[in-house]
C-alpha positions in Angstrom: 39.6 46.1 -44.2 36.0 45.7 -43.1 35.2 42.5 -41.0 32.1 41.0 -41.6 30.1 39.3 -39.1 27.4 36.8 -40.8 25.4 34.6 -37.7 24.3 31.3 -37.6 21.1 30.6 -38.4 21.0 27.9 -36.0 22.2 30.2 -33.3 19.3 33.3 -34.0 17.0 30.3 -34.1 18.0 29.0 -30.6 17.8 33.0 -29.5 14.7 33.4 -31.0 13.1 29.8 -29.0 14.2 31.2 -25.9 13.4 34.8 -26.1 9.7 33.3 -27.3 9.8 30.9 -24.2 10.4 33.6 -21.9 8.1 35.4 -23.5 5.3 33.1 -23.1 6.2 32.0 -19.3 5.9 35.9 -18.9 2.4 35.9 -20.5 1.1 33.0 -18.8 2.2 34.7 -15.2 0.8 38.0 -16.3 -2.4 36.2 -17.3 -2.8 34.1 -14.3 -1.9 37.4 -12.1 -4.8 39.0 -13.9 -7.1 36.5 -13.3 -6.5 36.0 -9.8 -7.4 40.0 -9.5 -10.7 39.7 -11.4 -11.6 37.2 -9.6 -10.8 39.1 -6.3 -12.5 42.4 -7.6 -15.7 40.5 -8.3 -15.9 39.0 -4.8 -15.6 42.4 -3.6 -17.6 43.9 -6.1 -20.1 40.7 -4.8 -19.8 42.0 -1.3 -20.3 46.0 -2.0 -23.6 44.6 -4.0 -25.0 42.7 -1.2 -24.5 45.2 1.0 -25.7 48.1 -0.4 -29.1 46.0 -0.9 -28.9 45.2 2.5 -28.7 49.5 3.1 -31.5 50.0 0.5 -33.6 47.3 2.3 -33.3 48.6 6.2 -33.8 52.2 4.8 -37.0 51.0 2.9 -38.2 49.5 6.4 -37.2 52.4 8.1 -39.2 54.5 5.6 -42.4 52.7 6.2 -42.2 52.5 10.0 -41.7 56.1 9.8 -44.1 56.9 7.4 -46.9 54.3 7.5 -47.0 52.3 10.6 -45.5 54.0 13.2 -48.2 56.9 12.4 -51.3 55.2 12.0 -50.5 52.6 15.5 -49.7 56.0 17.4 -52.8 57.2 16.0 -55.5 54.3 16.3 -53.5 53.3 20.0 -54.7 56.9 21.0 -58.0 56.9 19.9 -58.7 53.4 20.9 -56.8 54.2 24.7 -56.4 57.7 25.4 -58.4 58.7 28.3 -58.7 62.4 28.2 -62.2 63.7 29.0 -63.1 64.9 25.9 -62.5 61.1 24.5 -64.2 59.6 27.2 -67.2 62.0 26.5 -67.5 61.1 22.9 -67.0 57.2 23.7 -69.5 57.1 26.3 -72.6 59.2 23.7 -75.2 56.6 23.1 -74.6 54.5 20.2 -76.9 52.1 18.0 -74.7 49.5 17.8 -72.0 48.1 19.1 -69.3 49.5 21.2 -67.2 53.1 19.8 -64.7 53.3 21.2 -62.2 54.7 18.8 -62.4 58.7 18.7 -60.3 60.1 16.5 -60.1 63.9 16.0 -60.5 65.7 13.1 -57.3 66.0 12.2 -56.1 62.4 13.2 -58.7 60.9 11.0 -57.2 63.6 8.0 -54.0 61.9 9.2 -55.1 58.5 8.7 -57.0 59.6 5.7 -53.7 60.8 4.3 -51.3 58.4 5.1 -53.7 55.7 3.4 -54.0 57.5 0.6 -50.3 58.7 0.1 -48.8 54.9 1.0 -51.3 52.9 0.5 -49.9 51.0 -2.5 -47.2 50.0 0.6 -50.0 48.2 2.1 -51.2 44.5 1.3 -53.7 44.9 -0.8 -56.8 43.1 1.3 -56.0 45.7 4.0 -55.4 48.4 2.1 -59.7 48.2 0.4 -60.7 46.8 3.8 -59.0 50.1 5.7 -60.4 52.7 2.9 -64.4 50.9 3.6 -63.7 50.9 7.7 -63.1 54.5 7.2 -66.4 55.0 5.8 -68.3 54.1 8.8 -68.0 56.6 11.3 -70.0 58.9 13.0 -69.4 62.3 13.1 -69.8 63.9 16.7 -68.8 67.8 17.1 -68.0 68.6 21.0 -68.9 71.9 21.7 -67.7 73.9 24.8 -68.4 76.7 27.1 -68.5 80.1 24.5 -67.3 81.9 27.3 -63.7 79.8 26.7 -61.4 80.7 23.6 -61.2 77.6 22.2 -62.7 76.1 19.3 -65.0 73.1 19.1 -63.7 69.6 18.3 -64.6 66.8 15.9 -64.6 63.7 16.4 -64.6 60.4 14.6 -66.2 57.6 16.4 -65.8 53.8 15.2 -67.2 50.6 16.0 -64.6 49.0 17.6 -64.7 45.6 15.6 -64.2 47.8 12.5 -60.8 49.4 13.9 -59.4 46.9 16.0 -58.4 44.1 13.1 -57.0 47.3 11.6 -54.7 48.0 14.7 -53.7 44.7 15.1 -52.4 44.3 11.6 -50.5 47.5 12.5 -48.8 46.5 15.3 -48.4 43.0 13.7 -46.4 44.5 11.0 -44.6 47.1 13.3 -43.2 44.6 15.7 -42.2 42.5 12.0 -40.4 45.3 10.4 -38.7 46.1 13.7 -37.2 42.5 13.8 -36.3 42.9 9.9 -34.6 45.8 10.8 -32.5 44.0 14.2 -31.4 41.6 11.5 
């Protein structure tokens, strides 16, 4: 004898109600889990982005104080300030015009030279044309020395000084600003 068992179909319809109720409640947590997680991965995601820009910004400032303005204030300070006896020798030659007192050596003014032309599109533009002419003007004075002494003569660079000085003022106008960028 074999017992059959046949189920209410209102019973599997009650079963299958609940079992799809639970099912959804399940699916709504899930979702709402899920959404709370995106949400908190983009606000981290947000933060990583911000600061990484942030990094990439202070190492770009770092790279142009290093490699632009740092160099060419050094530079122009020394020739405009440095008292060493060749530069006060080539300052105090009789000039035309105006006062020279910028002497750069030879390999300064290359310095210069190649700094301007190797980052000059990091420069504003105005002072970038108005540098590249004020390096134009100089005047070339050799020093020469006692031929009994081993050493080899020096060039120098002289410049007007109201041809330089707007030049090192811009420079240390936009060291001291990139230096309070980077304190930031």
């Amino acid at each position: 004898m074999c017992i059959q068992f046949t189920p209410d179909p209102a019973w599997a319809l009650v079963v299958a109600t609940v079992m799809l109720a639970v099912a959804t409640i399940a699916l709504a947590v899930f979702a709402r889990h899920q959404a709370i997680e995106a949400e908190r991965l983009r606000t981290e995601t947000a933060k990583l982005l911000q600061s990484a820009e942030k990094g990439r910004k202070k190492d770009m400032i770092e790279k142009m104080l290093e490699s632009i303005y740092s160099p060419l204030r050094e530079i122009l300070t020394r020739a405009r300030f440095e008292s060493t006896s060749e530069r006060n020798s080539v300052r105090q030659l009789p000039y035309e015009s105006g006062p020279r007192d910028y002497a750069l050596e030879e390999q300064e003014f290359r310095q210069i030279r190649e700094v301007v032309e190797t980052y000059g599109h990091c420069l504003d533009m105005s002072e970038l044309l108005r540098l590249r002419k004020d390096l134009e003007k100089y005047e070339y004075i050799p020093i020469s020395y006692d031929l009994d002494k081993p050493r080899q003569p020096t060039f120098y660079y002289r410049f007007h000084n109201n041809d330089l000085d707007p030049h090192r003022e811009y420079v240390e106008k936009k060291c001291k600003e990139l230096t309070e960028e980077l304190q930031k």
